[in-house]
C-alpha positions in Angstrom: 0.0 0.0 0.0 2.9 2.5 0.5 4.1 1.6 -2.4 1.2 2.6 -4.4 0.9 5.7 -2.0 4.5 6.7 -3.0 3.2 6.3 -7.0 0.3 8.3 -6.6 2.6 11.1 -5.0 5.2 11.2 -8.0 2.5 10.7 -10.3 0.8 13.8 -9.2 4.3 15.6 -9.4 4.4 15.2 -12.6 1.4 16.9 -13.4 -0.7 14.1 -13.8 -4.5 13.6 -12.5 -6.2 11.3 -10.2 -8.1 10.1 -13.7 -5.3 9.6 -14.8 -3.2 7.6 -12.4 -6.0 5.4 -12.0 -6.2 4.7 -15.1 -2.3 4.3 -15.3 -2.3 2.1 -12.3 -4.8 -0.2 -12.5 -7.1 1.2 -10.1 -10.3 3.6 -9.9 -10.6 6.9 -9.2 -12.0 6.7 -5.9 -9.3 4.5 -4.7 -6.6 6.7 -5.9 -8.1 9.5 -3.8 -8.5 7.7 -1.0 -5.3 6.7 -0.8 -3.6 10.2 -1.4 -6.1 11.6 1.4 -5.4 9.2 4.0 -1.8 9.9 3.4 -2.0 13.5 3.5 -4.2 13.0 6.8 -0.9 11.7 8.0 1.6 13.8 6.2 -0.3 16.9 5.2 3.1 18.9 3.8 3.4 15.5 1.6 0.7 17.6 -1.3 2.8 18.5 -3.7 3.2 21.9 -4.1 2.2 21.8 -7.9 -1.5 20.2 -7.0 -4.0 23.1 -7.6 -0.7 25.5 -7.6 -1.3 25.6 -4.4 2.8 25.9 -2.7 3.8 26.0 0.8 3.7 29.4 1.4 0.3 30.0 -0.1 -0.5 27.5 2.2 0.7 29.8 5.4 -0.9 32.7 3.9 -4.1 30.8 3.4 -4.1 29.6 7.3 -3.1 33.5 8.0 -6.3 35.1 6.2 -8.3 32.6 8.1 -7.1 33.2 11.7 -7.3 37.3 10.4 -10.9 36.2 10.2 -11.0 36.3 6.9 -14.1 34.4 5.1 -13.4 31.0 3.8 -15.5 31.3 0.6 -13.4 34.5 -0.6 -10.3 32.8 0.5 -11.0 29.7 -1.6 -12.0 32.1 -4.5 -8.7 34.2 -4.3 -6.7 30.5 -4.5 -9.8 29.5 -7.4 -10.3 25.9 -5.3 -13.2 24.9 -3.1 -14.0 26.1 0.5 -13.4 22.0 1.8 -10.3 22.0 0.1 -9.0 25.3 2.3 -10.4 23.7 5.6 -8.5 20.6 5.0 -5.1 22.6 4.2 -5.8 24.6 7.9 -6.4 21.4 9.1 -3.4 19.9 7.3 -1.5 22.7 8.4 -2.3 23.2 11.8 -1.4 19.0 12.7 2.0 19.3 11.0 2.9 22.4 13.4 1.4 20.5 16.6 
């Protein structure tokens, strides 16, 4: 399972979709995002930085805006991802720097 884990992550790197490394792996979409999500659950600076161009220090500032109190729906818009996507970067975020 790492293995595949450890795939998925280079895979990405290189630009690639999950669509795509399913298809490239053998397995279905759903599986392939369940298995990056758990990972990132436990290693949540593992995203790469090129996944929704989203790179470690728009991360901080993300995590900033919000604790300035800053709305979650403009913040997502600003980044152009979704408002569940920013929670789980503060939440990703905020376990790495526990």
């Amino acid at each position: 399972m790492v293995n595949i884990t450890n795939d998925i992550i280079k895979l990405l790197k290189r630009g690639k979709n999950f669509s795509e490394i399913a298809q490239e792996l053998g397995h279905s979409r759903n599986t392939i995002k369940d298995k990056f999500w758990n990972h990132v659950e436990n290693h949540p600076l593992a995203v790469p930085a090129n996944l929704w161009g989203i790179s470690p220090k728009d991360i901080r500032e993300i995590v900033q805006r919000k604790e300035d109190g800053d709305n979650v729906k403009d913040i997502a818009a600003d980044f152009d991802i979704s408002k569940s996507y920013v929670y789980k970067l503060i939440k990703g975020y905020n376990n790495a720097n526990r």
